[in-house]
C-alpha positions in Angstrom: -64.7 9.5 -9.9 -62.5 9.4 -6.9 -58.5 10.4 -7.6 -56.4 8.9 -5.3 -53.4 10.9 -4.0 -50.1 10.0 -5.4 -48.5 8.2 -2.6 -44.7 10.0 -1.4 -42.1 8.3 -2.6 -40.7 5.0 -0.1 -38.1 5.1 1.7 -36.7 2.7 0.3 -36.8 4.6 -3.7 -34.7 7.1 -2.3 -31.1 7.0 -4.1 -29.1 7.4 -1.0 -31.0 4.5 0.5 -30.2 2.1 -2.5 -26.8 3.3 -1.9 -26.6 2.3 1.6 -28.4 -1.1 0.5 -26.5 -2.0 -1.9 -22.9 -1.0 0.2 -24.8 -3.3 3.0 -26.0 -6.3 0.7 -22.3 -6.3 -0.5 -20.9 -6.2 3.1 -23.4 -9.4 4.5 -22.2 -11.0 1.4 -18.4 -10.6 1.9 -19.3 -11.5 5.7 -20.8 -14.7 4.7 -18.1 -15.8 2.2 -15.1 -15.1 4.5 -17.0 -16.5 7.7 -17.0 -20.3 5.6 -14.0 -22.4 6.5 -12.7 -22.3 3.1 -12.1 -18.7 3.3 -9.6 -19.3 6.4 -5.6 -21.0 6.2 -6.8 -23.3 9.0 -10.4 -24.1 7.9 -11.7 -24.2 11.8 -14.9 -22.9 12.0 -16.7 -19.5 11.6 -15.5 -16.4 12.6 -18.3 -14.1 12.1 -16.5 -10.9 13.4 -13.5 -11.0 11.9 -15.2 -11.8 9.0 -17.6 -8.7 8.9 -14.6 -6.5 9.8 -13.0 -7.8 7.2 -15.7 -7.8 4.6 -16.8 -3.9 5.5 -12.6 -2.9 5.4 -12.8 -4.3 2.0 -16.1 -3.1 0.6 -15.0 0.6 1.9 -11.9 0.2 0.6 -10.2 1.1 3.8 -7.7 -1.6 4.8 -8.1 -1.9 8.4 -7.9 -5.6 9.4 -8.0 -7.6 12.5 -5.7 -10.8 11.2 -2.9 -10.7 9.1 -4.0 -11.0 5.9 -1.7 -13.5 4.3 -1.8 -16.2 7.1 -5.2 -16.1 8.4 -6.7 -16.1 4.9 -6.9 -18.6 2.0 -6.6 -17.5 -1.3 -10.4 -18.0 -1.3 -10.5 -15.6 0.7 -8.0 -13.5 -0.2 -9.8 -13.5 -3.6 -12.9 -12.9 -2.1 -11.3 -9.8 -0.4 -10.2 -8.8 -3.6 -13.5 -8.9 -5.8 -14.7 -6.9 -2.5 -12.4 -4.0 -2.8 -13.1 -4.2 -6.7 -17.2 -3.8 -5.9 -16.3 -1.1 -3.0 -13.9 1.3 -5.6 -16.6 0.9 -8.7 -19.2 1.5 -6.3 -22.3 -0.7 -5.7 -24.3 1.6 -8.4 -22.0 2.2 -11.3 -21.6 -1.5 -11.1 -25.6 -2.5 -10.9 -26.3 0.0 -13.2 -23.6 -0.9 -16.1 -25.1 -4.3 -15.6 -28.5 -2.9 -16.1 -27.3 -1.1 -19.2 -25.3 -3.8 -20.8 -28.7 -6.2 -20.7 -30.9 -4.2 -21.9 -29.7 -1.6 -23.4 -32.5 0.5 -21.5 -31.8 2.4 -18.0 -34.4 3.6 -15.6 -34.6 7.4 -13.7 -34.3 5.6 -10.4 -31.0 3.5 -11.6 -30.4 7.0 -13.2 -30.1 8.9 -10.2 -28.7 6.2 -8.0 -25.7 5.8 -10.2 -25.3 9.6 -10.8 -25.4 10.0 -6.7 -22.7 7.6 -6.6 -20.4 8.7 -9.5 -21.2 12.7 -8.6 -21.9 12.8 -12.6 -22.8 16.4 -13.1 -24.9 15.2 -16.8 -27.4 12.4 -16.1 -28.0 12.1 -19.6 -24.2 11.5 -20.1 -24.8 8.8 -17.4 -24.1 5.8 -20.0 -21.0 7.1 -21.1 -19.7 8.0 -17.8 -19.8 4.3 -16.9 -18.1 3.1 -19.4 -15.3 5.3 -19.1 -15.1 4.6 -15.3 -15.4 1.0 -15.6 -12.9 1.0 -18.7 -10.2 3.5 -16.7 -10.5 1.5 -13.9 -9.1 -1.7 -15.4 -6.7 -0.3 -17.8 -5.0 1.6 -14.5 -5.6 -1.6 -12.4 -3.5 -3.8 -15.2 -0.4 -1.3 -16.0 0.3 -1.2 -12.3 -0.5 -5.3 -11.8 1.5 -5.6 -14.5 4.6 -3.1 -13.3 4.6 -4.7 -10.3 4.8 -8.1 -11.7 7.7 -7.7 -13.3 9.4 -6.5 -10.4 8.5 -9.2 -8.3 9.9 -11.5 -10.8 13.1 -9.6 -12.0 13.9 -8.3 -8.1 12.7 -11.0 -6.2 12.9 -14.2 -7.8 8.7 -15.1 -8.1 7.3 -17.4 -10.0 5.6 -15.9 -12.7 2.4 -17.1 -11.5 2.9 -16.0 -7.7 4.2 -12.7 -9.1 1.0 -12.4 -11.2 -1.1 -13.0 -8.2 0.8 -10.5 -5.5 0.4 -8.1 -9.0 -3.4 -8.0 -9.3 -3.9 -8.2 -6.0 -1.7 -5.0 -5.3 -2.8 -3.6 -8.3 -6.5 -3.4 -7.6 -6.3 -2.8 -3.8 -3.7 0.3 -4.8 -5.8 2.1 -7.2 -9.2 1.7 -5.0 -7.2 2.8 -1.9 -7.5 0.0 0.0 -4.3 -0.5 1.7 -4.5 -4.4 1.8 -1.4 -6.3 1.3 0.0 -10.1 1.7 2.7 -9.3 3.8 2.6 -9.3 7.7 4.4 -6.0 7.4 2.3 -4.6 4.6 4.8 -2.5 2.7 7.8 -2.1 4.6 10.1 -4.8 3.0 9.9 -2.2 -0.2 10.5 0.8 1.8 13.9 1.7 -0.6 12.4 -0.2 -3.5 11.7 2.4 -6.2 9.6 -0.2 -8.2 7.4 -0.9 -5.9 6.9 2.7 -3.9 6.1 4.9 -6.9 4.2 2.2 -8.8 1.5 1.6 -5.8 2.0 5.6 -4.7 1.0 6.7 -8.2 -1.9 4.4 -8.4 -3.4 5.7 -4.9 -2.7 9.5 -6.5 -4.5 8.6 -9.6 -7.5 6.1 -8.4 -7.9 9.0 -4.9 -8.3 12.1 -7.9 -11.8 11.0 -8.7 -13.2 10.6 -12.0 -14.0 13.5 -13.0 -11.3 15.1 -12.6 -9.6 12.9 -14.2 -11.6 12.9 -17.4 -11.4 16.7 -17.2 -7.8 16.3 -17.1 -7.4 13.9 -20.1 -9.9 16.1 -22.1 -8.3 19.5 -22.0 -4.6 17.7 -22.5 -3.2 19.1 -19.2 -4.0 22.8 -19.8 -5.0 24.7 -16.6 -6.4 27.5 -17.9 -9.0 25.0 -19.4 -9.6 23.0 -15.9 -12.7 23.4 -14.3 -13.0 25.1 -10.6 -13.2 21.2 -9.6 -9.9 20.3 -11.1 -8.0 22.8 -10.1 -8.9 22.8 -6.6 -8.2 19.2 -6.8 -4.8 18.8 -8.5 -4.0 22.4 -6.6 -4.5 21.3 -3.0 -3.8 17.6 -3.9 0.2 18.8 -4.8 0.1 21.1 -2.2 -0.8 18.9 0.7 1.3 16.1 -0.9 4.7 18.3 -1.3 3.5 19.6 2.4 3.4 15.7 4.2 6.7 14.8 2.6 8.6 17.8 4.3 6.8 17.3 7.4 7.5 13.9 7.7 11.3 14.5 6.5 11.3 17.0 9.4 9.9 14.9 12.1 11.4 11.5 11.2 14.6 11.6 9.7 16.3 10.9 13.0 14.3 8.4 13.9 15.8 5.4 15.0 12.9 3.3 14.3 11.7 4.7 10.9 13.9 6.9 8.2 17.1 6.8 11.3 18.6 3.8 9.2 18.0 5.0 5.9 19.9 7.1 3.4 19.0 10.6 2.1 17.4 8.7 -1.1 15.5 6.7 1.0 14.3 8.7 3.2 12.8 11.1 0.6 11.2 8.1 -0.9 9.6 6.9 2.2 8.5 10.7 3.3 7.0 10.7 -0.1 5.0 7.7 0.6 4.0 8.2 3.8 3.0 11.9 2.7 1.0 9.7 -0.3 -1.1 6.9 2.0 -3.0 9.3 4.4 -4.9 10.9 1.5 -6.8 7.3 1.7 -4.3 4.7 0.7 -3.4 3.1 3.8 -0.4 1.3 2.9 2.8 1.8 4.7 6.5 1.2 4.1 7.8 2.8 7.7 6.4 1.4 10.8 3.7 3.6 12.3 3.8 2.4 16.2 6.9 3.8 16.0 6.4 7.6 14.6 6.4 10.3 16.9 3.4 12.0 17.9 4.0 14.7 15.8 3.9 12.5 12.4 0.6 11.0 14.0 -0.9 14.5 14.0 0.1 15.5 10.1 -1.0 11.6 9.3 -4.4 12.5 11.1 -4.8 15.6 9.1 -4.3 14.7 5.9 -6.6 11.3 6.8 -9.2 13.0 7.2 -9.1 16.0 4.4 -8.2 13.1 2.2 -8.5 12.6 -1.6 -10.8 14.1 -4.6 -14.6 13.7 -4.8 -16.3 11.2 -6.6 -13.4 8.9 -6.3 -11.7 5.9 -4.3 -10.7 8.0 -1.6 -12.1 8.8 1.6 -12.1 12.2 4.4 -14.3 15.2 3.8 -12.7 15.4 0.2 -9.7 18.1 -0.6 -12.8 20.1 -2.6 -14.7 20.4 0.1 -11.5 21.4 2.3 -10.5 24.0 -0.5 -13.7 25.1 -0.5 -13.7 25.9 3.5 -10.6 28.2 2.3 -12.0 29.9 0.0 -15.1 30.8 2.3 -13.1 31.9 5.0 -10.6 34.0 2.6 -13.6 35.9 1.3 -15.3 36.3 4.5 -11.3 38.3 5.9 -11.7 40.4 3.0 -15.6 41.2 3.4 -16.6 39.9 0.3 -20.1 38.6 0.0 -19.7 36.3 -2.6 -16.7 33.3 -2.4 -15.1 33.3 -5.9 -12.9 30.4 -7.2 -11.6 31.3 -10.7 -14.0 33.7 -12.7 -17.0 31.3 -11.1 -19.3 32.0 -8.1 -19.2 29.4 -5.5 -23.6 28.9 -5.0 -24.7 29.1 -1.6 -25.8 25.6 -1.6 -22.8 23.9 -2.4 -20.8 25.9 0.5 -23.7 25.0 3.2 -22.8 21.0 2.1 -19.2 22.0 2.4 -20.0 22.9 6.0 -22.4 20.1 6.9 -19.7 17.7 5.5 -17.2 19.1 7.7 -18.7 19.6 10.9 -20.2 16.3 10.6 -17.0 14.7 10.2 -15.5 16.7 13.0 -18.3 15.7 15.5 -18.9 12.1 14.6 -15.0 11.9 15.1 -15.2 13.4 18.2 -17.8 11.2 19.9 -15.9 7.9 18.8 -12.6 8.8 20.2 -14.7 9.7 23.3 -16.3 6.2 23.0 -12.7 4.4 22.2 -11.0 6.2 24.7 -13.9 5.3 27.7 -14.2 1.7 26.3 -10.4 0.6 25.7 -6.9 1.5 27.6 -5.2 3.2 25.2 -3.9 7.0 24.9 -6.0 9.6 23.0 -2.9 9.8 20.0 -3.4 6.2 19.3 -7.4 6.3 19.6 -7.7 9.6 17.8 -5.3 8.2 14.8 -7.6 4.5 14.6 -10.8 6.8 14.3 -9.9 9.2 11.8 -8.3 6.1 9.8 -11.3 4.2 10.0 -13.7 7.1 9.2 -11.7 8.3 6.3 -11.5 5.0 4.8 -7.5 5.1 5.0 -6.4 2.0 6.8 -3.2 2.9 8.3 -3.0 1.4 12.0 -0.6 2.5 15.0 -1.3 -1.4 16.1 -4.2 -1.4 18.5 -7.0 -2.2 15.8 -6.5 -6.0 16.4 -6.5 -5.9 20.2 -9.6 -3.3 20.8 -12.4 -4.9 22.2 -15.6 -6.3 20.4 -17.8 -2.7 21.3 -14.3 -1.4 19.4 -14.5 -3.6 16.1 -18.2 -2.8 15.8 -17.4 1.1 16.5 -14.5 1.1 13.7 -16.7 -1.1 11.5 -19.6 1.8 11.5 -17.0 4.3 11.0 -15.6 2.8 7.8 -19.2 2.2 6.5 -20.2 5.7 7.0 -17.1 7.1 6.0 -17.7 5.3 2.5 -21.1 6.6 1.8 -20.3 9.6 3.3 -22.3 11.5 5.8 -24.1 14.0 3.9 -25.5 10.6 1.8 -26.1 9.2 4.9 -27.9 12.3 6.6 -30.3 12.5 3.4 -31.3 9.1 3.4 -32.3 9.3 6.7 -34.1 12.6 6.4 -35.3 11.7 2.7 -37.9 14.4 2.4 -36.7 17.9 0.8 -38.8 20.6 2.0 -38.8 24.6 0.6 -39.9 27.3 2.8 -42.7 29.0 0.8 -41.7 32.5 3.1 -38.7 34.0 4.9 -38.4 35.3 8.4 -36.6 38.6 9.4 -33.0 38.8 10.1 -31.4 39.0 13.4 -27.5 40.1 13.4 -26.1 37.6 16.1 -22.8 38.1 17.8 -19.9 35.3 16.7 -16.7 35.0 17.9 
């Protein structure tokens, strides 16, 4: 009897794959639904580009658009945009595989993995329960802040209650995915000494850009750091840190701005440094106008874009874990240690090799589409630089070219915000796919650095 050799797994098996084909399916979905006239305030025809731009800044939660939102779009297609930043937050496989669970009550180890790839579940056998949760916190966050912010449209600016429902949900589930889309041509700015409306959306980017698990981790040990995990308290650690650091940057570089916090009181200008410190992390909504920031605010905006939130959440940029955990490495490596400790735990060698590949990935595939922008369009490298880290780290904000950059630019941004989403360690396995170990070692060589 003749045994046939297990055939190597398809390419198309892989998790990270599904992933990517599942982000894509949703994407050429979005495309088609916004590209019908319906979708459009004018109904004239199909706009295919603006559509997929729109459709892949709303599945990657990002927020970069091409059209003002509420006048070029119906509230088909508004609603459309909506469900897409819903999909995009969830992610493609805690959604499919909640679905899978709910029908039959059964989940495969493909599904399995997929979903635990996408959620960074550390338990796949927890998987079930982690879905719940996710799905469950999502929606309870999503309504308090729909709801907050219903109220204040209606008490402070005389809606209807159904027009202040609908600016409510809307805001509400493109604040805590991080998406940065709003239904004002100025996006935020009308609110910029509006209390309500500031910390309400600011509060939902912080807690939706934490990521799940350190969330759950925060709810289960009752807000006691000395229970947190390393995760948790790198998190919440650099997370404060960075945030307290943006708001006394921009204080320092803008409060004298005629065009930004010049006009403003002292109250208001803390409130708008504290949201513009807020939005890079992956929010992308604004309340000061960002054509009009100095240089030096574009620079902390494009630093904290692209560190930007927690893991395994609705933020974009390397992650502030995998930042923290570049600290850490280079802290240990100045006092000639040979492990990297964070808290009574050793960091494994692994997980500080995908801290580096994350990084220097980021770095370089940054660098060659400025390069790209910058040979393909007439604007300065500030402005280019600030669109390309926006786009890659899913964030959103805009300095005001995005709309007016060439076709070859759309498609470049557009790439940017997909790979951003899906990240490009997920993206570098699923085009690799095959995990080899090295059965021997070779000798070591000191080499000279620096």
């Amino acid at each position: 009897m003749i045994r046939r050799r297990p055939a190597s797994p398809s390419r198309g098996r892989h998790p990270a794959v599904v992933i990517m084909a599942g982000f894509g399916s949703a994407v050429l979905i979005g495309t088609l639904l916004l590209a019908t006239p319906m979708a459009t305030t004018e109904g004239d025809g199909f706009h295919w580009l603006t559509a997929l731009f729109t459709a892949t800044s709303a599945v990657c939660v990002t927020g970069l658009v091409v059209v003002d939102t509420e006048t070029h779009w119906s509230v088909f297609g508004e609603v459309v945009i909506a469900l897409l930043i819903q999909i995009g937050g969830l992610g493609i496989m805690t959604l499919s595989t909640l679905f899978m669970v709910i029908l039959s009550g059964r989940i495969g180890l493909r599904a399995r993995l997929s979903a635990q790839l996408e959620t960074k579940s550390v338990v796949a056998a927890d998987l079930r329960q982690v879905l719940r949760k996710v799905v469950v916190f999502s929606l309870v966050c999503e309504a308090a802040v729909a709801a907050v912010l219903t109220v204040r449209f209606i008490t402070g600016y005389g809606e209807s209650f159904g027009r202040a429902a609908y600016l409510g949900v809307f805001h509400g589930v493109s604040a805590f995915n991080n998406a940065g889309f709003a239904l004002w041509p100025d996006n935020l700015m009308r609110f910029v000494t509006d209390p309500w409306i500031c910390l309400t959306i600011a509060l939902a980017v912080i807690v939706g850009g934490l990521g799940y698990p350190v969330i759950f981790d925060l709810l289960r040990t009752r807000w006691r750091p000395r229970r947190w995990s390393v995760l948790t308290r790198i998190t919440v650690g650099l997370s404060a840190l960075l945030l307290c650091g943006g708001t006394l940057a921009f204080l320092m570089t803008e409060w004298r701005n005629p065009a930004t916090m010049g006009p403003l009181d002292d109250s208001g200008k803390l409130l708008a440094a504290f949201f513009a410190a807020v939005m890079p992390r992956s929010g992308g909504f604004n309340t000061l106008d960002i054509g009009q920031m100095y240089p030096s605010s574009w620079l902390v905006t494009d630093v904290l874009m692209f560190i930007g939130g927690g893991s395994a959440g609705t933020a974009g940029g390397i992650k502030v874990t995998t930042f923290g955990f570049l600290l850490f490495m280079v802290w240990s490596e100045l006092r000639g240690e040979t492990d990297v400790n964070i808290g009574h735990r050793r960091l494994p060698a692994t997980t500080q090799r995908q801290a580096l590949s994350i990084s220097l990935l980021g770095v370089l595939l940054v660098t060659f589409s400025t390069w790209v922008m910058l040979i393909s369009t007439p604007y300065e490298l500030d402005r280019v630089l600030f669109e390309v880290i926006s786009a890659f780290a899913t964030n959103g904000l805009s300095t005001g070219i995005t709309a007016d950059t060439p076709l070859a630019g759309h498609i470049l941004l557009s790439l940017l915000m997909f790979i951003g989403r899906i990240g490009p360690l997920t993206l570098g396995s699923a085009l690799a796919l095959n995990h080899r170990t090295r059965r021997y070692e070779l000798p070591e060589e000191r080499v000279i650095l620096g």
